[in-house]
Backbone and ligand atoms as CSV (ligand in chain L), in Angstrom:
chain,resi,resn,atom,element,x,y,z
A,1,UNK,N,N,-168.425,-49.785,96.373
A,1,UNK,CA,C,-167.034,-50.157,96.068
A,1,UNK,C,C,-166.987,-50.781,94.670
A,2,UNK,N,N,-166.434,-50.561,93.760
A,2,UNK,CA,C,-166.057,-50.680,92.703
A,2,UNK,C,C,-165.540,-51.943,92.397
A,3,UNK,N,N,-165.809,-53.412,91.460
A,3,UNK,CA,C,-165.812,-54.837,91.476
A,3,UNK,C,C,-164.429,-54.751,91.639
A,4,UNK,N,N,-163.865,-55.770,92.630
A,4,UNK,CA,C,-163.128,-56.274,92.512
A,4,UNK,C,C,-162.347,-57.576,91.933
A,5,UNK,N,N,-161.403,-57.897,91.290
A,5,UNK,CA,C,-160.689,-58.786,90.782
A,5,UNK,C,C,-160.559,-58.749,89.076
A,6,UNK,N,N,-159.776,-59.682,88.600
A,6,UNK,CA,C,-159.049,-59.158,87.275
A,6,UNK,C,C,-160.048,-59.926,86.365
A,7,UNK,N,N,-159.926,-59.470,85.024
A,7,UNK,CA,C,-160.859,-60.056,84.038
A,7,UNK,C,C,-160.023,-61.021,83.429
A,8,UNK,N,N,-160.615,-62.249,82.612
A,8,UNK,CA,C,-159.964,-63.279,82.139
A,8,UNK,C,C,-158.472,-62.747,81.639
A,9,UNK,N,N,-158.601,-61.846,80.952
A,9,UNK,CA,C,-157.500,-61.861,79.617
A,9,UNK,C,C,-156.277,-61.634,81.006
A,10,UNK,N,N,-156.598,-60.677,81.947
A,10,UNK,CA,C,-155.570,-60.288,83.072
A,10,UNK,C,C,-155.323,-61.480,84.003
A,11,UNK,N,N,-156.453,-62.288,84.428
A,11,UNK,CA,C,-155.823,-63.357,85.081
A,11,UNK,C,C,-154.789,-64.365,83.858
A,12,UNK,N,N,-154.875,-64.573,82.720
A,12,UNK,CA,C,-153.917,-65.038,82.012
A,12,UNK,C,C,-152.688,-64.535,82.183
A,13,UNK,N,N,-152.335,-63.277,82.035
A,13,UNK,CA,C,-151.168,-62.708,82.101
A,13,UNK,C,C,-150.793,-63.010,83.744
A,14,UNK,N,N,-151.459,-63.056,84.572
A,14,UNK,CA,C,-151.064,-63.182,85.975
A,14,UNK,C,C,-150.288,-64.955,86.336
A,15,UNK,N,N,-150.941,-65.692,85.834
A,15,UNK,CA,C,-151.214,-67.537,85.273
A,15,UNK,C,C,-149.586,-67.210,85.092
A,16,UNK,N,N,-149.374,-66.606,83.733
A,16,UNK,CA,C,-147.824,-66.580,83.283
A,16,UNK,C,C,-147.094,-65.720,84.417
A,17,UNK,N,N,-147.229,-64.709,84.883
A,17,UNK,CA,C,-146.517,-64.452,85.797
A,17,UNK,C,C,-145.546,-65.626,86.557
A,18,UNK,N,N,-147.004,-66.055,87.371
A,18,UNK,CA,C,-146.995,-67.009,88.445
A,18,UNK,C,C,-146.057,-68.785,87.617
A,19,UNK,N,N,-145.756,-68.075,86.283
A,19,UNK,CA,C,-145.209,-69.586,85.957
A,19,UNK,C,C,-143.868,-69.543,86.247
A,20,UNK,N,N,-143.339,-68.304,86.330
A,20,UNK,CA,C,-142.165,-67.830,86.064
A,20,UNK,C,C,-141.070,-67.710,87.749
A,21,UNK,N,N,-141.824,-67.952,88.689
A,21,UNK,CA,C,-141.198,-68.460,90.131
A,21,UNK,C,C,-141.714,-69.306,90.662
A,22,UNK,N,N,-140.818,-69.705,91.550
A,22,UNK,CA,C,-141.144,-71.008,92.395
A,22,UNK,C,C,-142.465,-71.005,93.488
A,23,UNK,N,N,-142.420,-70.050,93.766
A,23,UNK,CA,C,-143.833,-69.563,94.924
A,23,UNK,C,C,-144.327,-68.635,94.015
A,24,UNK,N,N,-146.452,-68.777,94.663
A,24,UNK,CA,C,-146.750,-67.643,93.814
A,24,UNK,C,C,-146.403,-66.466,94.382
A,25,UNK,N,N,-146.323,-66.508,96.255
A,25,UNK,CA,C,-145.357,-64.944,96.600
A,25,UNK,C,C,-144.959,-64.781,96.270
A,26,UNK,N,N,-143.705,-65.105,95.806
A,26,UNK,CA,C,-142.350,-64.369,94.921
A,26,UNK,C,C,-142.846,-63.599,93.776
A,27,UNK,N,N,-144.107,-63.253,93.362
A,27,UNK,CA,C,-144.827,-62.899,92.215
A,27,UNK,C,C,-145.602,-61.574,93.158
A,28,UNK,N,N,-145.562,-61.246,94.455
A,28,UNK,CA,C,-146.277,-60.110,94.361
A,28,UNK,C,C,-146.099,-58.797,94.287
A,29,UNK,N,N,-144.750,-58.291,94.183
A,29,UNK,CA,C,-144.316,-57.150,93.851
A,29,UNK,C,C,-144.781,-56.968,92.251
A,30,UNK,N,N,-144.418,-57.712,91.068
A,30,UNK,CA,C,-144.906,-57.731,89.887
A,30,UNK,C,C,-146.377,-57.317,90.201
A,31,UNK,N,N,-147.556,-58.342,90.666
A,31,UNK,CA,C,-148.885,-58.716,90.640
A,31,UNK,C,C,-149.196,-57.256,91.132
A,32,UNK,N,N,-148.404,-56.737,92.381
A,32,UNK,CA,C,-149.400,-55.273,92.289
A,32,UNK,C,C,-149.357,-54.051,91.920
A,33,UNK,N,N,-148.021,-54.389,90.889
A,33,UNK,CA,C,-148.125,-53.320,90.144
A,33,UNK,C,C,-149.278,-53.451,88.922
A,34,UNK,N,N,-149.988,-54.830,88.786
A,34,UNK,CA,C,-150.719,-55.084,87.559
A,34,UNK,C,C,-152.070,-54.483,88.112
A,35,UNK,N,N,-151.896,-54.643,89.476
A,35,UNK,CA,C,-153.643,-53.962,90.048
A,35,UNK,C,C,-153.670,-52.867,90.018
A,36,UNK,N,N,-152.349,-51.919,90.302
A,36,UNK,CA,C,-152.549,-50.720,89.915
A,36,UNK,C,C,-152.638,-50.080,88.404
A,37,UNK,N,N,-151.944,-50.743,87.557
A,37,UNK,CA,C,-152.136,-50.641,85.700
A,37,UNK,C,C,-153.789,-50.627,86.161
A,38,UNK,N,N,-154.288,-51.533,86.340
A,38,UNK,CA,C,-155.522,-51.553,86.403
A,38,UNK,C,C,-156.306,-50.654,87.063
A,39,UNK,N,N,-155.680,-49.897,87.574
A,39,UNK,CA,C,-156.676,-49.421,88.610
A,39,UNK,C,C,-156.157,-48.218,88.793
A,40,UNK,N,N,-156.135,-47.208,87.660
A,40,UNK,CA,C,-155.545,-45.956,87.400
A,40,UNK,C,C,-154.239,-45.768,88.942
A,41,UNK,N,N,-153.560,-46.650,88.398
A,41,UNK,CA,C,-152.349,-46.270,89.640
A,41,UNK,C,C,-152.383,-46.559,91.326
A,42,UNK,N,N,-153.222,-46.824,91.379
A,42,UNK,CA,C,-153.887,-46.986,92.739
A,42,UNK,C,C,-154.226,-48.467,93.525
A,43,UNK,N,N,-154.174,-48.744,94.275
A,43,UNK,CA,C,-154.553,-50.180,95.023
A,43,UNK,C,C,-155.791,-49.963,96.008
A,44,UNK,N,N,-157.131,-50.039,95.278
A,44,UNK,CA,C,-158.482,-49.556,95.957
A,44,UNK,C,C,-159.030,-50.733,97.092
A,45,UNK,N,N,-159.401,-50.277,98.000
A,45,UNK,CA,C,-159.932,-51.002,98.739
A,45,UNK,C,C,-160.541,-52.394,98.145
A,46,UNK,N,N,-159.950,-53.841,99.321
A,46,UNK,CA,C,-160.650,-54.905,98.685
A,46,UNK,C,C,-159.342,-55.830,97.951
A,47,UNK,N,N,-158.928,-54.778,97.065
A,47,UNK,CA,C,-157.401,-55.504,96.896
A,47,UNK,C,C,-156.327,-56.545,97.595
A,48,UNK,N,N,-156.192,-55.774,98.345
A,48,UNK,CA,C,-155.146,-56.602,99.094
A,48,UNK,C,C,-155.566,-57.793,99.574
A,49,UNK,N,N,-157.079,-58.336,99.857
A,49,UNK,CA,C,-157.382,-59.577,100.193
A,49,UNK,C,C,-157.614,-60.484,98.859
A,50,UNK,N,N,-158.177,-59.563,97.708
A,50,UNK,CA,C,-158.112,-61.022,96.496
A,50,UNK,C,C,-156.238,-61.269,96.064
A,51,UNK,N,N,-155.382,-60.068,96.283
A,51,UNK,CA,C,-154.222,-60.394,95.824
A,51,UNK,C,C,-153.649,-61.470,97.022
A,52,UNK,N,N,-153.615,-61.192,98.700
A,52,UNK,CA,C,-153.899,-62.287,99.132
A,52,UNK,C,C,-154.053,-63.642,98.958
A,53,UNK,N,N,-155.438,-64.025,98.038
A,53,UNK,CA,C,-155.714,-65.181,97.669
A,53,UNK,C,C,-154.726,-65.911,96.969
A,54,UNK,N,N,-154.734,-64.906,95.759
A,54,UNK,CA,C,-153.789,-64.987,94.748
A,54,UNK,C,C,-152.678,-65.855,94.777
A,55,UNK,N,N,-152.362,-65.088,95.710
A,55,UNK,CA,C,-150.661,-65.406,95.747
A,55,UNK,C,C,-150.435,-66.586,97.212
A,56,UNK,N,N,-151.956,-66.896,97.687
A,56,UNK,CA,C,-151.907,-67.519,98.904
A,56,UNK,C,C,-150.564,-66.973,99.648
A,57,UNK,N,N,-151.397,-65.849,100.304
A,57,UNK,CA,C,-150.538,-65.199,101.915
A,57,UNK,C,C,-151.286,-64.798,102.748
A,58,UNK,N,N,-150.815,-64.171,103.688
A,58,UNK,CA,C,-151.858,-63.792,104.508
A,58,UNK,C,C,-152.372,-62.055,103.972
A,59,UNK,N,N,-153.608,-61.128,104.323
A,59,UNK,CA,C,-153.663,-59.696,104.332
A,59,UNK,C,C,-152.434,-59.448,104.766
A,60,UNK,N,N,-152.373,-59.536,106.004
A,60,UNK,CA,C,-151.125,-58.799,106.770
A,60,UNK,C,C,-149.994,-58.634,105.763
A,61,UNK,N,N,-149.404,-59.816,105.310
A,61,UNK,CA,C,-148.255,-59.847,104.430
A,61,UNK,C,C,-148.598,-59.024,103.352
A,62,UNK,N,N,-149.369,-58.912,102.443
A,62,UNK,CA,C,-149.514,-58.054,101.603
A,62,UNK,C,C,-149.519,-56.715,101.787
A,63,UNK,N,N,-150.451,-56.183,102.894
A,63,UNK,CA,C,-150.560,-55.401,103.856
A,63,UNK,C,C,-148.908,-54.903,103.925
A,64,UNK,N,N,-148.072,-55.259,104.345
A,64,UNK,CA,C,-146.646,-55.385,104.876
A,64,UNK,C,C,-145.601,-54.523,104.031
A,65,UNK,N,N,-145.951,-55.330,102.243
A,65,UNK,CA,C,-144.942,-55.395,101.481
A,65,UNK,C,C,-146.054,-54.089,100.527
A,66,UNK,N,N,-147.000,-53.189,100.881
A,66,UNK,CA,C,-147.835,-52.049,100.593
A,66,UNK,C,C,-147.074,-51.330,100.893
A,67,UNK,N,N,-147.082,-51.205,102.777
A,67,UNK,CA,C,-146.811,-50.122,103.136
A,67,UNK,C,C,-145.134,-49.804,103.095
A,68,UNK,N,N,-144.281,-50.862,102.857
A,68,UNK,CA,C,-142.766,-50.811,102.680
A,68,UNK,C,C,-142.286,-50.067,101.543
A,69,UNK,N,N,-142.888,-50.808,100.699
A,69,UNK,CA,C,-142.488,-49.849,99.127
A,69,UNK,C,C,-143.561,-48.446,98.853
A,70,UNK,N,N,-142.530,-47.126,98.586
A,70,UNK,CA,C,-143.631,-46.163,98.063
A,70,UNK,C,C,-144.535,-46.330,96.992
A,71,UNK,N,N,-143.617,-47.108,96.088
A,71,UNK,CA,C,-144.246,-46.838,94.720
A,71,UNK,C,C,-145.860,-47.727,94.520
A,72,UNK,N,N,-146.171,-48.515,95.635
A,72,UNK,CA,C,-147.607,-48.537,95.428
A,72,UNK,C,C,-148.622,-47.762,96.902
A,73,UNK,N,N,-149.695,-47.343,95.980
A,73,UNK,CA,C,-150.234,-46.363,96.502
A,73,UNK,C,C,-151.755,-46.827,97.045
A,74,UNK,N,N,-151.836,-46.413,98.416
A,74,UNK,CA,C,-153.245,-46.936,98.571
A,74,UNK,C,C,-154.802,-45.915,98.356
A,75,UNK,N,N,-153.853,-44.627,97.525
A,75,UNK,CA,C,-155.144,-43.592,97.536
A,75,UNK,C,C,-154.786,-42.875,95.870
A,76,UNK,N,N,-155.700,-42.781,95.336
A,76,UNK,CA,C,-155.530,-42.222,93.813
A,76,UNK,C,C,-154.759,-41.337,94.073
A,77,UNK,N,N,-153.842,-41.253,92.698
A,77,UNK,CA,C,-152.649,-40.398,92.133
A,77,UNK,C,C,-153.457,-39.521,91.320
A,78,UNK,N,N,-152.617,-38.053,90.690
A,78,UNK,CA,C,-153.336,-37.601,90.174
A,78,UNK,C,C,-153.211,-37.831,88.713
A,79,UNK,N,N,-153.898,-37.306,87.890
A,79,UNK,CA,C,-153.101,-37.804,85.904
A,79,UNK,C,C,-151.810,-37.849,86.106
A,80,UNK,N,N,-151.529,-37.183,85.994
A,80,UNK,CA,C,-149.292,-36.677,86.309
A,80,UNK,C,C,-148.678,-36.938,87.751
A,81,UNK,N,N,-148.275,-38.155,87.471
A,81,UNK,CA,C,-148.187,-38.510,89.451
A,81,UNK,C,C,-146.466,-38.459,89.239
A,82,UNK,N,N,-145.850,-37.173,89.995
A,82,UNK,CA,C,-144.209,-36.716,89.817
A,82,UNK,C,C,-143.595,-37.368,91.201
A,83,UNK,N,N,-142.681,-37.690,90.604
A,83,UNK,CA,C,-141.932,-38.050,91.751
A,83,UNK,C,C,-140.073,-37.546,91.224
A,84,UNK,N,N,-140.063,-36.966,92.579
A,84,UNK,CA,C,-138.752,-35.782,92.334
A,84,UNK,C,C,-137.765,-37.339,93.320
A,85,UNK,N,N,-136.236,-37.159,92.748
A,85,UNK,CA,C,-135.910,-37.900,93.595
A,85,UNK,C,C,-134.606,-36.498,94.493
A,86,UNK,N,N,-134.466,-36.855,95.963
A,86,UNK,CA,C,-133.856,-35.590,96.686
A,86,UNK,C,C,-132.602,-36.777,97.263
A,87,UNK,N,N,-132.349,-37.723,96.850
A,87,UNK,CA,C,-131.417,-38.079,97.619
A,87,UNK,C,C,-129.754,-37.357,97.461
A,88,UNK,N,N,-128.978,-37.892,97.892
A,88,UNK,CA,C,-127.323,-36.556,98.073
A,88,UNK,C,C,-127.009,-36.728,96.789
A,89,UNK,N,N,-126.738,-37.558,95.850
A,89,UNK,CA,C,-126.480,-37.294,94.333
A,89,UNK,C,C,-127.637,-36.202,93.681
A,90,UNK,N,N,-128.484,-36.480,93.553
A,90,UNK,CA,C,-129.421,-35.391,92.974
A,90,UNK,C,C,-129.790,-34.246,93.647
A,91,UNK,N,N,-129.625,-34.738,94.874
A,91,UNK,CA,C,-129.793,-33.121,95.780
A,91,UNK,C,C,-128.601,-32.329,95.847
A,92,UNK,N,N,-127.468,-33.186,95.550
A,92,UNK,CA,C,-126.557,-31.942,95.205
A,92,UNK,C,C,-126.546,-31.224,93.651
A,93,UNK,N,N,-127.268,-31.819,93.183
A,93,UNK,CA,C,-127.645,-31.205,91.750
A,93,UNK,C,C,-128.402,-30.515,91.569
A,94,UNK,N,N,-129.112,-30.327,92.247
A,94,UNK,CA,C,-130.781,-29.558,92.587
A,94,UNK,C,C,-131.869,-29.647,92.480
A,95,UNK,N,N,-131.674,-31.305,92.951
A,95,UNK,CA,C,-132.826,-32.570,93.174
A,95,UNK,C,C,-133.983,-31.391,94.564
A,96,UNK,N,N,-133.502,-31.039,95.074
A,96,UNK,CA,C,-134.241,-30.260,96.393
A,96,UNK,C,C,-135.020,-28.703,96.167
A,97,UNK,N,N,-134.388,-28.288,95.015
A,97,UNK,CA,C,-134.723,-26.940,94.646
A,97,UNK,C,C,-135.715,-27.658,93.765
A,98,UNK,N,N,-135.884,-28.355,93.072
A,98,UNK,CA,C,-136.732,-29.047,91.791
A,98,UNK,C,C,-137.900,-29.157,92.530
A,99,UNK,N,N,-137.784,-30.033,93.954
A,99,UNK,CA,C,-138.938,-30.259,94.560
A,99,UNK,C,C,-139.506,-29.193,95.091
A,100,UNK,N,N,-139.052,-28.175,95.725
A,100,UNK,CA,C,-139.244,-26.713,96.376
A,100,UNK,C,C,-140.112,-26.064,94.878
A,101,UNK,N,N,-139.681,-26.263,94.088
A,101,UNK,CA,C,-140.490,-25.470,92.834
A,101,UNK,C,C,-141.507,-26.138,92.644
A,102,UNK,N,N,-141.551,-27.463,92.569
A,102,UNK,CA,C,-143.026,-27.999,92.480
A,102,UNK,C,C,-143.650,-27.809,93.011
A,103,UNK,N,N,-143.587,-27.837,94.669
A,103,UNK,CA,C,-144.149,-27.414,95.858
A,103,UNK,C,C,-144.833,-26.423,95.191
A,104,UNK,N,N,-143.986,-25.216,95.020
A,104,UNK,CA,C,-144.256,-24.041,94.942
A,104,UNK,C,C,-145.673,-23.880,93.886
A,105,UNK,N,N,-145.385,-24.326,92.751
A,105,UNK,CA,C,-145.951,-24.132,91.436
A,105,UNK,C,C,-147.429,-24.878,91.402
A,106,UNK,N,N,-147.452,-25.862,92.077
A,106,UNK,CA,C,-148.545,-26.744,92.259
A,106,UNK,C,C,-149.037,-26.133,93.470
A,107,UNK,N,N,-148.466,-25.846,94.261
A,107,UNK,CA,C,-149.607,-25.490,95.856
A,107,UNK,C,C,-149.437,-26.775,96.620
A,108,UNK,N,N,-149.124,-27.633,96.303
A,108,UNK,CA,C,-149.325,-28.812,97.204
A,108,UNK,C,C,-147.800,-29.444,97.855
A,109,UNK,N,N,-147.694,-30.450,99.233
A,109,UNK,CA,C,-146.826,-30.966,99.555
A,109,UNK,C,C,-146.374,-32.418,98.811
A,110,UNK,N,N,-145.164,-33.223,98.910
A,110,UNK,CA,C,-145.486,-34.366,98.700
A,110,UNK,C,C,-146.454,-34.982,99.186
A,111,UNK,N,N,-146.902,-36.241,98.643
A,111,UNK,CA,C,-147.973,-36.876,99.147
A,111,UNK,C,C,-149.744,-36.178,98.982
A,112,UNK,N,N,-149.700,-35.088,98.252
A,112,UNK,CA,C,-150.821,-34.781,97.994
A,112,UNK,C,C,-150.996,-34.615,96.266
A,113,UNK,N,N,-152.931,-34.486,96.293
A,113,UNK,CA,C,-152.861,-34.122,94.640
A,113,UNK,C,C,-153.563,-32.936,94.419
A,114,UNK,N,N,-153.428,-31.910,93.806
A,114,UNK,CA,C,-153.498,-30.734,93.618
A,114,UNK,C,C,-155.201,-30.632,92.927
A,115,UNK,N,N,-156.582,-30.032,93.512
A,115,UNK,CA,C,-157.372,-29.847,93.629
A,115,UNK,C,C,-158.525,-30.549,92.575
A,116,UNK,N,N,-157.436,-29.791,91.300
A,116,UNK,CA,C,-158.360,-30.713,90.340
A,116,UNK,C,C,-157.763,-32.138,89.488
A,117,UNK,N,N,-157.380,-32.568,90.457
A,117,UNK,CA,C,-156.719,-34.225,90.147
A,117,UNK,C,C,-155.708,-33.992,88.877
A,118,UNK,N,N,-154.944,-33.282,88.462
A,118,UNK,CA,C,-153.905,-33.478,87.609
A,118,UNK,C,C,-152.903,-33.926,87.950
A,119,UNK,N,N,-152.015,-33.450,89.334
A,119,UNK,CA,C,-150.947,-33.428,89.683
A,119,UNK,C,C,-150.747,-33.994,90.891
A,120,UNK,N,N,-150.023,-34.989,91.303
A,120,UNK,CA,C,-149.696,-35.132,92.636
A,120,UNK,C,C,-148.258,-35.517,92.823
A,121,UNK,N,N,-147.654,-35.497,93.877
A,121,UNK,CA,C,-146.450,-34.969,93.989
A,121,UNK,C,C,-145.857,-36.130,94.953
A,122,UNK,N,N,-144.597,-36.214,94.800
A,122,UNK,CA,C,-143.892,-37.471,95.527
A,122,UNK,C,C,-141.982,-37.428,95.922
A,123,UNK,N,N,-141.632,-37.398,96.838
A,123,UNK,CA,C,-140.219,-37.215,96.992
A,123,UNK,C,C,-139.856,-38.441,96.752
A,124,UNK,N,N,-139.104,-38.890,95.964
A,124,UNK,CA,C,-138.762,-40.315,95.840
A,124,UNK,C,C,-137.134,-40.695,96.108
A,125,UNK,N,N,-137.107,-41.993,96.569
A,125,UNK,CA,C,-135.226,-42.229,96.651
A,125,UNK,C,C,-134.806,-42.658,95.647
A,126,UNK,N,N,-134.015,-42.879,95.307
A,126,UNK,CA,C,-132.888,-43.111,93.870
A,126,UNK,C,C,-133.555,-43.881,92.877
A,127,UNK,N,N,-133.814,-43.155,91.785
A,127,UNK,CA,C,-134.548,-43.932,90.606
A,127,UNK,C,C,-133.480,-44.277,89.588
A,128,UNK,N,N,-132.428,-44.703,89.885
A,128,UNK,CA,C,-131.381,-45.117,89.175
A,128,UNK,C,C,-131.020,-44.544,87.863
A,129,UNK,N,N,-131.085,-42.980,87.995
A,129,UNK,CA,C,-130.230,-42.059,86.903
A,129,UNK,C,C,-129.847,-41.286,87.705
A,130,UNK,N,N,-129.045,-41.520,88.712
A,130,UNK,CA,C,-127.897,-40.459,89.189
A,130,UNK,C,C,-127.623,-39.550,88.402
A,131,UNK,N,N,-126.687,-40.104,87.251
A,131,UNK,CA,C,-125.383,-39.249,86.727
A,131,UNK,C,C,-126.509,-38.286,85.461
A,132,UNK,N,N,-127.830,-38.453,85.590
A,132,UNK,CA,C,-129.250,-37.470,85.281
A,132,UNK,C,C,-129.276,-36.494,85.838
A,133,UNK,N,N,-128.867,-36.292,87.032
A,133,UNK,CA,C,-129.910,-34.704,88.090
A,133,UNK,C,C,-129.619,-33.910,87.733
A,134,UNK,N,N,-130.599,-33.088,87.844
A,134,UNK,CA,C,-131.970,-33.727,88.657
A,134,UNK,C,C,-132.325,-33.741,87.472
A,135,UNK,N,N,-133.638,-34.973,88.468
A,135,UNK,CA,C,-134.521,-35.794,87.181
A,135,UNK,C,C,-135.685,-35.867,87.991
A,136,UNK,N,N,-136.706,-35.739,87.324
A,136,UNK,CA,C,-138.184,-36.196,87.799
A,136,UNK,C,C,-138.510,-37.643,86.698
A,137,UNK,N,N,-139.768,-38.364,87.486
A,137,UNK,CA,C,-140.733,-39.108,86.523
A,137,UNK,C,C,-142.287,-38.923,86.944
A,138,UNK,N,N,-142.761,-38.434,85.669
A,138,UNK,CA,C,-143.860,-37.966,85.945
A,138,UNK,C,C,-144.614,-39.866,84.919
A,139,UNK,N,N,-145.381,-40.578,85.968
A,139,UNK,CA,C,-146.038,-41.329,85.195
A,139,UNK,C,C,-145.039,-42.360,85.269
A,140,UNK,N,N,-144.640,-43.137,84.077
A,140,UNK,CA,C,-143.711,-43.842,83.481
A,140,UNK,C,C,-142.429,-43.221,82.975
A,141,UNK,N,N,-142.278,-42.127,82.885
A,141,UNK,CA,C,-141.392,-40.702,82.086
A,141,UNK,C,C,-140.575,-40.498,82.915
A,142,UNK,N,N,-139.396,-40.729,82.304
A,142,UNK,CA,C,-137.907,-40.064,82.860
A,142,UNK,C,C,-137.875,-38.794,82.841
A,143,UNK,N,N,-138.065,-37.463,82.926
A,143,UNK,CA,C,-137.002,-36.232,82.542
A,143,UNK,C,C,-136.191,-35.901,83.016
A,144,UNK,N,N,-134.653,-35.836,82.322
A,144,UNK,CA,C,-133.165,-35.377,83.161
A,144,UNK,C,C,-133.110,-34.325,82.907
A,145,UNK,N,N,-132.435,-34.094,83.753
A,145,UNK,CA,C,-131.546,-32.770,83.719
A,145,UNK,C,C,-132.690,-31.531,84.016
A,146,UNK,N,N,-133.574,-31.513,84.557
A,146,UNK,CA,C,-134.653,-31.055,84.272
A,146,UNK,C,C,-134.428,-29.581,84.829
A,147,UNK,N,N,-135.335,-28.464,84.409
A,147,UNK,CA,C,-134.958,-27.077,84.898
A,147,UNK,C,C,-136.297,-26.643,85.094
A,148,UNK,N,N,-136.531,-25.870,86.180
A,148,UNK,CA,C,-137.782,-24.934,86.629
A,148,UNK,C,C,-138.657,-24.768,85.517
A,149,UNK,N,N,-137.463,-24.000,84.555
A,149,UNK,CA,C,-138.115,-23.463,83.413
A,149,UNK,C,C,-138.927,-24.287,82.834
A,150,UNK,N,N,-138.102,-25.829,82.195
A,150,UNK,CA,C,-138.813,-26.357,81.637
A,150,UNK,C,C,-140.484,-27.139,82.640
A,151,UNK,N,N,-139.704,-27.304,83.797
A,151,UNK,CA,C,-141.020,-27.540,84.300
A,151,UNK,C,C,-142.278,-26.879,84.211
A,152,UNK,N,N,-142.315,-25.317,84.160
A,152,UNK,CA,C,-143.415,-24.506,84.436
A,152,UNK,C,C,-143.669,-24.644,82.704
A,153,UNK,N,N,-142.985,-25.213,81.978
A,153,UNK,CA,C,-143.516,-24.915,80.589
A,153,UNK,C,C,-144.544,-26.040,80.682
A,154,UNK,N,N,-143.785,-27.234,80.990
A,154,UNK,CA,C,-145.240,-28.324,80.860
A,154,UNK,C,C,-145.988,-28.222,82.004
A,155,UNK,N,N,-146.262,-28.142,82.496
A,155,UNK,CA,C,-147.311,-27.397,83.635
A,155,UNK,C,C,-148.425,-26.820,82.943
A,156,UNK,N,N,-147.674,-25.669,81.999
A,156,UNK,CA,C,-148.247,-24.448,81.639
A,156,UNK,C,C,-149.386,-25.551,80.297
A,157,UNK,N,N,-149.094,-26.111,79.685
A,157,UNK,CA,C,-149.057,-27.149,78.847
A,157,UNK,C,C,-150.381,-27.683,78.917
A,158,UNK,N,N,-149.548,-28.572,80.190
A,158,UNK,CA,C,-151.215,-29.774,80.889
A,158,UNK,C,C,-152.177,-28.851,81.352
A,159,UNK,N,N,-152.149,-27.937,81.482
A,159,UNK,CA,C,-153.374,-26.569,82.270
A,159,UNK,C,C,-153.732,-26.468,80.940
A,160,UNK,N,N,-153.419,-25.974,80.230
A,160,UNK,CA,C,-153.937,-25.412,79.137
A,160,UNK,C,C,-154.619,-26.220,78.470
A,161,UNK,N,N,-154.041,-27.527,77.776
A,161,UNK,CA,C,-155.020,-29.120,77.488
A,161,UNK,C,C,-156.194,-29.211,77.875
A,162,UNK,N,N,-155.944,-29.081,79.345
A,162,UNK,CA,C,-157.377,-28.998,80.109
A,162,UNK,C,C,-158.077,-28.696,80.171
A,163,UNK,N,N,-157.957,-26.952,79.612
A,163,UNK,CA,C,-158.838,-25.920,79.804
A,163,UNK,C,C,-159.900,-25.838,78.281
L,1,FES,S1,S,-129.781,-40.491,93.724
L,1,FES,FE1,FE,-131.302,-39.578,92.461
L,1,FES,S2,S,-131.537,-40.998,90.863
L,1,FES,FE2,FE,-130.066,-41.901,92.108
């Protein structure tokens, strides 16, 4: 298993976190998104008990507020981790066909990553650009308005980089 816990310069930034609310809980939605920065996107085994410490809570609770929110992940993403959002504003835009093409184009379902770790795929609920759809975020990356076309172009893109 791969060391766990943050290196000085990161527990500093965590120090300031934790200055900035009244409990250090109130700090762990921030805190695990910093383990995943750290930790190519991912929350690896072992985690959840030093963030635990951290923030003095129990596993369970951390445990809790993991499995509630999608956006942290307890199993590696791939380089390009997409998340299509399908809710009724974007799915009436063709938030649902967007995802059906990824499906398609990648081979894989949500929740998986496509063989050689580039791509993994995610249905997500409202990433707050409605009046966008459809929109994906691949990574940190907005794209609106997005079209098949252009999708299979960067696809075509990151394959090729690779190769
Ligand atoms: S419903 Fe899709 S971004 Fe809001």
């Amino acid at each position: 298993m791969a060391k766990v816990g943050f290196t000085a310069a990161v527990l500093k930034e965590v120090n300031t976190l934790f200055g900035r609310y009244p409990q250090k809980v109130h700090a762990l939605l921030p805190l695990l998104h910093i383990v995943q920065r750290e930790n190519d996107g991912w929350l690896p085994p072992g985690w959840e008990t030093y963030v635990a410490e951290l923030c003095e809570v129990t596993v369970n609770h951390v445990r809790g507020v993991i499995t509630f929110y999608n956006m942290y992940r307890d199993h590696p993403p791939g380089k390009y981790h997409i998340m299509v959002c399908t809710c009724v504003p974007c799915g009436l835009c063709g938030g649902v066909e967007i995802l059906e093409h990824l499906e398609k184009r990648l081979a894989i379902h949500p929740g998986n990553t496509t063989a050689d770790g580039l791509f993994s795929l995610e249905e997500a609920q409202c990433l707050a650009a409605c009046d966008q759809a459809p929109l994906m975020m691949v990574n940190e990356d907005m794209q609106f308005r997005i079209t098949p076309e252009e999708i299979d172009r960067w696809i075509g893109e990151v394959r090729a980089k690779k190769a």
